[in-house]
Z-matrix of the N, CA and C atoms (Angstrom, degrees):
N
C 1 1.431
C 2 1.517 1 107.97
N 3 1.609 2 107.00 1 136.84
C 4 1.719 3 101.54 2 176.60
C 5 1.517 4 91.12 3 -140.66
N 6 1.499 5 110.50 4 158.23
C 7 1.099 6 142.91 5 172.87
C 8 1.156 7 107.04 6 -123.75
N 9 1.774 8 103.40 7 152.25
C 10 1.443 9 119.46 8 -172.86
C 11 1.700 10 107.32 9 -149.40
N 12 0.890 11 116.85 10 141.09
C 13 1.699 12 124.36 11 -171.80
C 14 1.842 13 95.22 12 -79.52
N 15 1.018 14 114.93 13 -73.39
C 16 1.805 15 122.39 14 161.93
C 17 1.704 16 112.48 15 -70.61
N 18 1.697 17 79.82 16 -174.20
C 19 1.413 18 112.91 17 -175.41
C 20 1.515 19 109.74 18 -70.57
N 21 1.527 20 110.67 19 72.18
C 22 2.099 21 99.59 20 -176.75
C 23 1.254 22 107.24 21 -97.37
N 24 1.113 23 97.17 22 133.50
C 25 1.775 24 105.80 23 167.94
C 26 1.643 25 118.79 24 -42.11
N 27 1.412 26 103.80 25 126.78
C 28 1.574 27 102.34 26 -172.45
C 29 1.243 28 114.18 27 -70.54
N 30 1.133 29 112.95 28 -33.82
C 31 1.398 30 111.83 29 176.37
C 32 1.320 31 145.31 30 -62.24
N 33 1.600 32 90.22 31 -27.45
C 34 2.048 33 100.87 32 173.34
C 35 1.501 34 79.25 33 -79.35
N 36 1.546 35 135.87 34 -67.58
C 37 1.385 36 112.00 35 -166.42
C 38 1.376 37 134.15 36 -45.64
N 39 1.206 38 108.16 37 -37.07
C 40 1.760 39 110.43 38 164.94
C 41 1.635 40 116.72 39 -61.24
N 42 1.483 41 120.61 40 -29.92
C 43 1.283 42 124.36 41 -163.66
C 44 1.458 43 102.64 42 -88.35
N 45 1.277 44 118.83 43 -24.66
C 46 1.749 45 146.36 44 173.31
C 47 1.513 46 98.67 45 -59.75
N 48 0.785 47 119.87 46 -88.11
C 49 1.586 48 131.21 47 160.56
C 50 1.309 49 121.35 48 -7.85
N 51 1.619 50 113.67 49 -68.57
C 52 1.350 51 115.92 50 -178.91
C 53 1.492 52 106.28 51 -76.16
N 54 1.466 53 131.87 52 -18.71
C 55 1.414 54 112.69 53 176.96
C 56 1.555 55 108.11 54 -82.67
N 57 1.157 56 122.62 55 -30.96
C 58 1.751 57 121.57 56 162.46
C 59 1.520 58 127.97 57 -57.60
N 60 1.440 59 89.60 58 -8.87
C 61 1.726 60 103.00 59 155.00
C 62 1.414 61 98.09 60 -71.25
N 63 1.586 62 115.09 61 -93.27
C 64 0.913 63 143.41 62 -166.22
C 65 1.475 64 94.29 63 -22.53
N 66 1.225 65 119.12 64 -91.05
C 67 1.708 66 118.00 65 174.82
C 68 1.262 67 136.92 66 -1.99
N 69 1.527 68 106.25 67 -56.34
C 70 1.077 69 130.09 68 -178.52
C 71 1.932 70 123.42 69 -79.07
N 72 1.648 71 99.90 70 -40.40
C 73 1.436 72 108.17 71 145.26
C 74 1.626 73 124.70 72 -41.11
N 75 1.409 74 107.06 73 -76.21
C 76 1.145 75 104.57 74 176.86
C 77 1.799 76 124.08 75 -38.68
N 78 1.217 77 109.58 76 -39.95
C 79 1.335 78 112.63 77 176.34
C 80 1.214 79 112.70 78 -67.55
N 81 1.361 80 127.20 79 -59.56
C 82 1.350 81 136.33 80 -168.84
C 83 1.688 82 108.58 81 -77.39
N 84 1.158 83 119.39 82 125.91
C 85 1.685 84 95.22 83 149.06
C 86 1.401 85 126.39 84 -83.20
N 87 0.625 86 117.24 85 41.21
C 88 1.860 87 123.65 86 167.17
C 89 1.040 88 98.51 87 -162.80
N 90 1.259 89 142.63 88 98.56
C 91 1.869 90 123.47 89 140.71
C 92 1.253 91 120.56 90 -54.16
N 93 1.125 92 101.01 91 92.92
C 94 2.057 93 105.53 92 172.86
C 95 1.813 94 115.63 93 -141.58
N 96 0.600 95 127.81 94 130.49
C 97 1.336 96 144.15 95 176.66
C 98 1.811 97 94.78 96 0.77
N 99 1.531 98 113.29 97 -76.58
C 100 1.246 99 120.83 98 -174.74
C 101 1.692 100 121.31 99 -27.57
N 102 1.590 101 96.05 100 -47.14
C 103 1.461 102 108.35 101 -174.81
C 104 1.318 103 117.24 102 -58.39
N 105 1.602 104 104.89 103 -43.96
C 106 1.539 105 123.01 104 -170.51
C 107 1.779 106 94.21 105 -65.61
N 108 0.872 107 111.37 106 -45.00
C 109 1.797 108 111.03 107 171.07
C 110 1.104 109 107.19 108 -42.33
N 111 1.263 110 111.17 109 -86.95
C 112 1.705 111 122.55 110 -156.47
C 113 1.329 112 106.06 111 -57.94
N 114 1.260 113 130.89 112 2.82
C 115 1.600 114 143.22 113 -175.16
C 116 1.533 115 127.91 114 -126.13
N 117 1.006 116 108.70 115 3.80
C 118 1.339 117 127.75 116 -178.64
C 119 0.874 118 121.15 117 -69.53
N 120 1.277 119 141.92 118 27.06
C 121 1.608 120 140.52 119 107.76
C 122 0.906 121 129.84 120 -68.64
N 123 1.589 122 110.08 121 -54.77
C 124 1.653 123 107.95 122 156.55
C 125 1.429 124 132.48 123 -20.78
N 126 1.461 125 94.05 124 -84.54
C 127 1.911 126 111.07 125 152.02
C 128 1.511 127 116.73 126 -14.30
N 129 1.197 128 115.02 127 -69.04
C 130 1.857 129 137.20 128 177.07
C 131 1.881 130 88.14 129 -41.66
N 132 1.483 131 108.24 130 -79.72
C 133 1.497 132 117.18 131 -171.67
C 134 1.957 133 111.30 132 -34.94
N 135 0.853 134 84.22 133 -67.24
C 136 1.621 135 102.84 134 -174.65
C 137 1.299 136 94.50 135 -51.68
N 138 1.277 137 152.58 136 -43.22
C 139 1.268 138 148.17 137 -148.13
C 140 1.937 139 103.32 138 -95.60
N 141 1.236 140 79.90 139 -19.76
C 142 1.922 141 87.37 140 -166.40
C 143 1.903 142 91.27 141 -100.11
N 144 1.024 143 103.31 142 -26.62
C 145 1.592 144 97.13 143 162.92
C 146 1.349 145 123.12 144 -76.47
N 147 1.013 146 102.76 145 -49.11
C 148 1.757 147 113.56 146 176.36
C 149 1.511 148 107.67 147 -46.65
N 150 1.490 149 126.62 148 -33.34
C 151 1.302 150 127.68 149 -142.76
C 152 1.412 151 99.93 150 -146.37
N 153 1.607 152 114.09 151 135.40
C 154 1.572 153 94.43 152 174.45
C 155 1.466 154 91.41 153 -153.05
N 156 1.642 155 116.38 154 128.27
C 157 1.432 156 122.93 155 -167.68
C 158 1.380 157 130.92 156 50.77
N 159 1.466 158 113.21 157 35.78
C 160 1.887 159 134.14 158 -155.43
C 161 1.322 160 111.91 159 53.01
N 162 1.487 161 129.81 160 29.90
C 163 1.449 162 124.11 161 175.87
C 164 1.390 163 98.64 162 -106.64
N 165 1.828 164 142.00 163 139.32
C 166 1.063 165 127.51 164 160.37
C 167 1.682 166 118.69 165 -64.38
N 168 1.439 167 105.64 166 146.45
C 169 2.060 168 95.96 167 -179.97
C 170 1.501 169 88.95 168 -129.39
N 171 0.780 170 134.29 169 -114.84
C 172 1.324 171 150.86 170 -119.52
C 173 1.693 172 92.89 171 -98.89
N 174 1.096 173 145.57 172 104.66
C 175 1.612 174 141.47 173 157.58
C 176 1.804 175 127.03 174 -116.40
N 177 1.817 176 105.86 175 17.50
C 178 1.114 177 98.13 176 172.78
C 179 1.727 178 101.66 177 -87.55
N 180 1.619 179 97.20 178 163.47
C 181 1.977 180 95.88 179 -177.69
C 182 1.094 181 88.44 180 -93.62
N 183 1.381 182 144.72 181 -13.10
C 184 1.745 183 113.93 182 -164.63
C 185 1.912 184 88.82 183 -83.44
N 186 1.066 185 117.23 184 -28.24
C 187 1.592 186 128.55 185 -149.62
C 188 1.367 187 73.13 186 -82.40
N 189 1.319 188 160.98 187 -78.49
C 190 1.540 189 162.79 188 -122.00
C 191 1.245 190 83.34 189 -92.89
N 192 1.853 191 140.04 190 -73.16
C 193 1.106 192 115.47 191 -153.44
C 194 1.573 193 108.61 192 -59.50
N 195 1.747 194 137.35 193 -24.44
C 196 1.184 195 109.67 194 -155.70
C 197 1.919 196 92.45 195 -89.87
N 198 1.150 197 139.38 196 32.79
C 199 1.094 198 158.67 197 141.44
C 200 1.776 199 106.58 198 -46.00
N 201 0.876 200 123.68 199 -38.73
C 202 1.464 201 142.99 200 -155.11
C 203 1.727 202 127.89 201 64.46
N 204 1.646 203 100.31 202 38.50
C 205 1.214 204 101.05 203 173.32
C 206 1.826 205 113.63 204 -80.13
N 207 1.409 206 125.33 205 144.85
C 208 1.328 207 132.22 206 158.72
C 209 0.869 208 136.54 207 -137.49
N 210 1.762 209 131.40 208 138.01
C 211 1.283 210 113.69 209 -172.18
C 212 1.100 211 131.59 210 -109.67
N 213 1.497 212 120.47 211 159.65
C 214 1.382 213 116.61 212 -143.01
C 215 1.658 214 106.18 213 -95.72
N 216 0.863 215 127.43 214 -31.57
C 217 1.636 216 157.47 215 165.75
C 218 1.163 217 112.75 216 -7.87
N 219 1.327 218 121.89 217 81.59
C 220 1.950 219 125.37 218 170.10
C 221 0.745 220 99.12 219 -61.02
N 222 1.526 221 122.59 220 163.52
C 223 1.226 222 132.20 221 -168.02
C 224 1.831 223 93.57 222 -120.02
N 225 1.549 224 106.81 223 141.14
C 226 1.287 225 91.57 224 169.05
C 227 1.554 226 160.26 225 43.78
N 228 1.509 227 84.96 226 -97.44
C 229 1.411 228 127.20 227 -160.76
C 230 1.775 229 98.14 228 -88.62
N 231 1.262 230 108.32 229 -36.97
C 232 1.603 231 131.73 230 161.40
C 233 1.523 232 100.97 231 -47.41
N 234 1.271 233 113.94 232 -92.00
C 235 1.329 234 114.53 233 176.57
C 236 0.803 235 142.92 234 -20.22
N 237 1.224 236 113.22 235 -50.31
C 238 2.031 237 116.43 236 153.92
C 239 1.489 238 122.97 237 -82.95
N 240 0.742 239 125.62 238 -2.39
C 241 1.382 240 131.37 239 136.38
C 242 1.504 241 133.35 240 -37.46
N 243 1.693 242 91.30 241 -67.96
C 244 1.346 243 107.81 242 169.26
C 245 1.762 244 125.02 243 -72.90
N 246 1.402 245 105.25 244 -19.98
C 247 1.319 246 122.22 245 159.23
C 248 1.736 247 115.06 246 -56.63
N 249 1.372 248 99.04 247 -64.35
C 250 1.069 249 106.80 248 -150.98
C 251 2.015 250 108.71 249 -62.25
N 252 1.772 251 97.19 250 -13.48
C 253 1.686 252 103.15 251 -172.83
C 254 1.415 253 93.46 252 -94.47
């Protein structure tokens, strides 16, 4: 869902959208709620890159990762691992 104060073209907003999927996939291996948690700076970062003064800029991931964003996000199987020591 997006909101807009004016008249914005639906389409960069829909197309905005689906690359902040994309983005965010690539970063995460799971996009699921949890991840977006435990990452939420990341998330924050990426979002303030992606976007600057409600204009979209920059939404390729190779172009964002050499930014030096990374994510922190065990996976799982990690987690109990790291639990379990």
């Amino acid at each position: 869902m997006a909101m807009s104060k004016r008249n914005a073209n639906a389409m960069v907003v829909m197309n905005f959208l689906y690359r902040i999927v994309e983005v965010f996939e690539d970063y995460f291996t799971e996009l699921v709620e949890e991840s977006i948690r435990d990452n939420f700076v990341i998330t924050y970062e990426l979002l303030d890159e992606m976007m600057d003064f409600g204009y979209p800029q920059s939404t390729e991931p190779k172009v964002l990762k050499e930014s030096g964003h990374t994510c922190t996000h065990a996976d799982p199987s990690q987690r109990r691992s790291l639990a379990s020591s």
